[in-house]
One Martini backbone bead per residue (centre of mass of N, CA, C, O) as a GRO file, in nm:
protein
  187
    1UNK     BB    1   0.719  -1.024  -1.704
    2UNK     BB    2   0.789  -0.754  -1.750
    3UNK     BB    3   0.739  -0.363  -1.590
    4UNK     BB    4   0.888  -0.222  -1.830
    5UNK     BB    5   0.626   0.019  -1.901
    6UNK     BB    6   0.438   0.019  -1.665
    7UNK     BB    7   0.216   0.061  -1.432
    8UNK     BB    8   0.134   0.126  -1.111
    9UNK     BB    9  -0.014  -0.008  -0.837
   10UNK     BB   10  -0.219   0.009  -0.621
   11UNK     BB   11  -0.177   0.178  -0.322
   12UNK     BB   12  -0.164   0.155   0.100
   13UNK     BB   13   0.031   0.260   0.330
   14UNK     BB   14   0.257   0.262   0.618
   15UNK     BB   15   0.521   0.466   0.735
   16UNK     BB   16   0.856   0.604   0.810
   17UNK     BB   17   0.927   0.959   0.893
   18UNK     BB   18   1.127   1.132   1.126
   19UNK     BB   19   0.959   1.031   1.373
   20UNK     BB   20   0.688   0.920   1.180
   21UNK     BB   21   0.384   0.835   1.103
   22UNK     BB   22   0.252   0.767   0.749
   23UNK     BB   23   0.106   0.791   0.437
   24UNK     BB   24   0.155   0.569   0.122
   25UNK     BB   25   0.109   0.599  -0.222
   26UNK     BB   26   0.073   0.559  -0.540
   27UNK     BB   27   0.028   0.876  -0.589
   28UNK     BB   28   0.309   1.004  -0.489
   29UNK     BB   29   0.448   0.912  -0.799
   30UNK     BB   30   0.265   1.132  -0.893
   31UNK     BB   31   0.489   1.436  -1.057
   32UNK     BB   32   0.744   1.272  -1.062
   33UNK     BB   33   1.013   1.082  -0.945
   34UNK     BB   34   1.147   0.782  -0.880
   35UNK     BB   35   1.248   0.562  -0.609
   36UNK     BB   36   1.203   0.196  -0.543
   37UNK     BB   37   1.378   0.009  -0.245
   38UNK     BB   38   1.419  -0.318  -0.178
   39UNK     BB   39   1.397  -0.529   0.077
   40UNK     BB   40   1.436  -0.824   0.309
   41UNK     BB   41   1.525  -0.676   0.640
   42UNK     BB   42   1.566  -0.569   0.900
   43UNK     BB   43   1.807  -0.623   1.101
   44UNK     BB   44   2.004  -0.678   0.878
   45UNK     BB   45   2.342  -0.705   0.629
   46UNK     BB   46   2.285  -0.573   0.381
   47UNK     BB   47   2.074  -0.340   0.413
   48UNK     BB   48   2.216  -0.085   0.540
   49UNK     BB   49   2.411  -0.045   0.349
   50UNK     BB   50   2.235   0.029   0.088
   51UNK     BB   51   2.040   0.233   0.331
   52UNK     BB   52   2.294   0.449   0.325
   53UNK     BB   53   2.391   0.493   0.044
   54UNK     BB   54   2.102   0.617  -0.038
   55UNK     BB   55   2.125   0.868   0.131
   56UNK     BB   56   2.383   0.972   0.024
   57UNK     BB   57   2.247   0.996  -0.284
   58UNK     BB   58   1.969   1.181  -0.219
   59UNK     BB   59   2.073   1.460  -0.296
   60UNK     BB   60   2.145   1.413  -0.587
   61UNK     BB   61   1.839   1.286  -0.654
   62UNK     BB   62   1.693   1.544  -0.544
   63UNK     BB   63   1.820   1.771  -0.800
   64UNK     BB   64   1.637   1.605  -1.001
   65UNK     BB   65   1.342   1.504  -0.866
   66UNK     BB   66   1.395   1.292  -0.660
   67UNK     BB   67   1.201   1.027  -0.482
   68UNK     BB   68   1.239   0.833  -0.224
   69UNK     BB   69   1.217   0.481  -0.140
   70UNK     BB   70   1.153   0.205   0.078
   71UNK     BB   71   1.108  -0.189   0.117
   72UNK     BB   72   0.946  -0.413   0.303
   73UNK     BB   73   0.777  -0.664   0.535
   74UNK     BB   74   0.771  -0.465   0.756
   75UNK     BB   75   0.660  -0.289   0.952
   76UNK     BB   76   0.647   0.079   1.108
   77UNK     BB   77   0.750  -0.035   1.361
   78UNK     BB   78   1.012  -0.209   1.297
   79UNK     BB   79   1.143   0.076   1.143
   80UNK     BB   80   1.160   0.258   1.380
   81UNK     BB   81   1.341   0.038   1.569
   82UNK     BB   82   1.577   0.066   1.362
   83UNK     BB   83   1.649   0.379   1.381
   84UNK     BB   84   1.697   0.392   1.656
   85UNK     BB   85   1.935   0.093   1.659
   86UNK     BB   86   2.124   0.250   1.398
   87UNK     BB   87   2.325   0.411   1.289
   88UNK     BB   88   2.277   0.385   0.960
   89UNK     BB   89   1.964   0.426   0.949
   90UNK     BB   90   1.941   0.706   1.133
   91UNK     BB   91   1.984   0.872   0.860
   92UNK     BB   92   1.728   0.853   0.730
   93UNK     BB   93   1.517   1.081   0.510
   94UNK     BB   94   1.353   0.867   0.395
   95UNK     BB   95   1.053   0.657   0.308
   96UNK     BB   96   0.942   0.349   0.507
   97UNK     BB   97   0.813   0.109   0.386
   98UNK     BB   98   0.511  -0.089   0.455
   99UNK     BB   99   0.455  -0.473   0.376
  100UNK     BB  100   0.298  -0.713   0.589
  101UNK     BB  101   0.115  -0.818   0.358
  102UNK     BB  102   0.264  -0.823   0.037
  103UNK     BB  103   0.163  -0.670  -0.201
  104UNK     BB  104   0.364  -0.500  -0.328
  105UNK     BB  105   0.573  -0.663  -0.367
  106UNK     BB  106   0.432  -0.823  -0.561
  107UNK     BB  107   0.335  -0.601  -0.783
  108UNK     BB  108   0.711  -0.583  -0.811
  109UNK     BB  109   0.794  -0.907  -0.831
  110UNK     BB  110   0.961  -0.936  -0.523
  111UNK     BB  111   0.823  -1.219  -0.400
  112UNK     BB  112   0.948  -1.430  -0.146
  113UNK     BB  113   0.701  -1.691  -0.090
  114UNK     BB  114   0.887  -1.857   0.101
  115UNK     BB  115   0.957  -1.613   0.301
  116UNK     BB  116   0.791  -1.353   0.280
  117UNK     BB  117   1.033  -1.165   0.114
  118UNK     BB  118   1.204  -0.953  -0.022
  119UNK     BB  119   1.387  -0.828  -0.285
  120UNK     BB  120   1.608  -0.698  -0.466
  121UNK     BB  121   1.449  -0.427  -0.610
  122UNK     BB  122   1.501  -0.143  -0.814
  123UNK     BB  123   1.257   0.170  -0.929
  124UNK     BB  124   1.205   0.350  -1.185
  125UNK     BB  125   0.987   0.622  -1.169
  126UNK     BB  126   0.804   0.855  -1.337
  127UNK     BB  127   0.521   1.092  -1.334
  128UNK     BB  128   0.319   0.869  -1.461
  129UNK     BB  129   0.394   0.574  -1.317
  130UNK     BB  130   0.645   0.455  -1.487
  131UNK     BB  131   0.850   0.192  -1.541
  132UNK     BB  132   1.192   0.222  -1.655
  133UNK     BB  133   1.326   0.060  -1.441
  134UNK     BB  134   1.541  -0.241  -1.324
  135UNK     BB  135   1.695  -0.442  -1.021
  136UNK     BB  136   1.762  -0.802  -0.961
  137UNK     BB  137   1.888  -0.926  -0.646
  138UNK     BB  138   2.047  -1.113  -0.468
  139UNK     BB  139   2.092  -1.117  -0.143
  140UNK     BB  140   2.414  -1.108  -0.125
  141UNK     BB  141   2.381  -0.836  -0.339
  142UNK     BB  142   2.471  -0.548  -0.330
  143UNK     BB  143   2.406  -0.219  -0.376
  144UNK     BB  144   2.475   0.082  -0.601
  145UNK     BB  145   2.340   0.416  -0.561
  146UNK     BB  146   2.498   0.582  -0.811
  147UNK     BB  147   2.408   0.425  -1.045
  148UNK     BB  148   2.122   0.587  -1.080
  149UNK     BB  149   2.184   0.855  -1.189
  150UNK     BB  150   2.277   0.775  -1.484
  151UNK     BB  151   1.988   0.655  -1.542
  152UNK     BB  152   1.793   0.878  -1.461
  153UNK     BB  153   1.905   1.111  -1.688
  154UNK     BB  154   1.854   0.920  -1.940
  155UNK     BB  155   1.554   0.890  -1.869
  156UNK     BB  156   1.509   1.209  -1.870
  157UNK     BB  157   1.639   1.294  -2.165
  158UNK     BB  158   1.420   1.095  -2.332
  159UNK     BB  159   1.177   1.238  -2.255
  160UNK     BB  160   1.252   1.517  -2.339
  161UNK     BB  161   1.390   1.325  -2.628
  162UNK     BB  162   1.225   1.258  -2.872
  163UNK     BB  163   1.388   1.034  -3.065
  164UNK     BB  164   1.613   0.975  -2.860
  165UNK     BB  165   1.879   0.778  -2.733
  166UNK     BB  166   2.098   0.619  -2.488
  167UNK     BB  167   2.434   0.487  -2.504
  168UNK     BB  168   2.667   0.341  -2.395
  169UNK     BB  169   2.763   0.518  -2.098
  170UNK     BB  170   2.623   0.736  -2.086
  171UNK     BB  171   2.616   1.083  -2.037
  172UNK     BB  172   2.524   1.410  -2.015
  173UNK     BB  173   2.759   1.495  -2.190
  174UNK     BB  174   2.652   1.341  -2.445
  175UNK     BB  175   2.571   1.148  -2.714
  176UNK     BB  176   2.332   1.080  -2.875
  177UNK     BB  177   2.067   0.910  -3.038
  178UNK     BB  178   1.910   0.908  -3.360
  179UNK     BB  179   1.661   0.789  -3.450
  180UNK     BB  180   1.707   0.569  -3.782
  181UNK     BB  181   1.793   0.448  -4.062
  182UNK     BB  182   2.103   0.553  -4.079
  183UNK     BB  183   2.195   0.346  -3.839
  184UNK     BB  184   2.136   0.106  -3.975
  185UNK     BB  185   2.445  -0.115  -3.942
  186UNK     BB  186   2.628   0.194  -3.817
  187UNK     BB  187   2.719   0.058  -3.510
   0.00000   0.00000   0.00000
């Protein structure tokens, strides 16, 4: 059962974030935009990358409006010495939600029960707490954080301009479609 359109659910996490520790629930996610990108494991080799492209992309994601997090099933002292100890992480200025309960996990349907760890995947979330969109990838593809941009605008545009849709390749300056029994066989 898809997760898009439904709202998150509760939590209540410790988190890591520039150098402290943190509370991050599932409140800070509503009167804003989100994105929660899960990834399976501090200390490994798809991950850094990632998480180093998401921070690249993280001043445009905030000029949008856009709070981001990570979250994977490790601790926040984990995150804290991942942070200490890589080059790529130490760039992350947003924050590193601890999942080893794997609550959060479970409830956004990204836990390998058999490893588990968290699987690759990215969720935009409305400024009501309602996941718009989602993307769940393999261990071993990693994910390019550009992409959330034109998703995120499009998202955006939609809440904005009801009864409005956004078709494929959408762009910020493009032209949207009015929803209307008019389209109806004419696309």
């Amino acid at each position: 059962m898809s997760l898009v359109g439904k709202k998150i659910e509760e939590f209540s996490t410790d988190a890591y974030l520039g150098g402290k520790f943190i509370k991050v629930s599932d409140k800070n996610f509503y009167g804003k935009w989100s994105v929660l990108c899960f990834y399976p494991a501090d200390f490994s080799f798809v991950c850094p990358t990632e998480l180093e492209d998401l921070e690249e992309t993280y001043p445009t994601l905030k000029s949008l409006g856009v709070e981001v997090y990570s979250a994977s099933t490790d601790t926040h002292f984990v995150h804290a010495a991942w942070h200490e100890h890589s080059d790529a992480i130490s760039k992350i200025t947003y924050p590193m939600l601890a999942d080893p309960s794997q609550k959060i996990s479970r409830a956004f349907d990204v836990l390998d029960e058999e490893a588990g760890l968290a699987q690759r995947g990215t969720f935009i979330i409305d400024p009501d707490g309602v996941i718009q969109a989602l993307e769940i990838t393999a261990d071993g593809i990693g994910r390019d954080a550009s992409q959330l941009v034109d998703k995120i605008k499009a998202a955006q545009y939609v809440r904005n301009h009801p009864g409005e849709v956004c078709p494929a390749k959408w762009k910020e300056d493009g032209a949207s479609l009015h929803v209307g029994i008019d389209l109806v066989g004419k696309i």
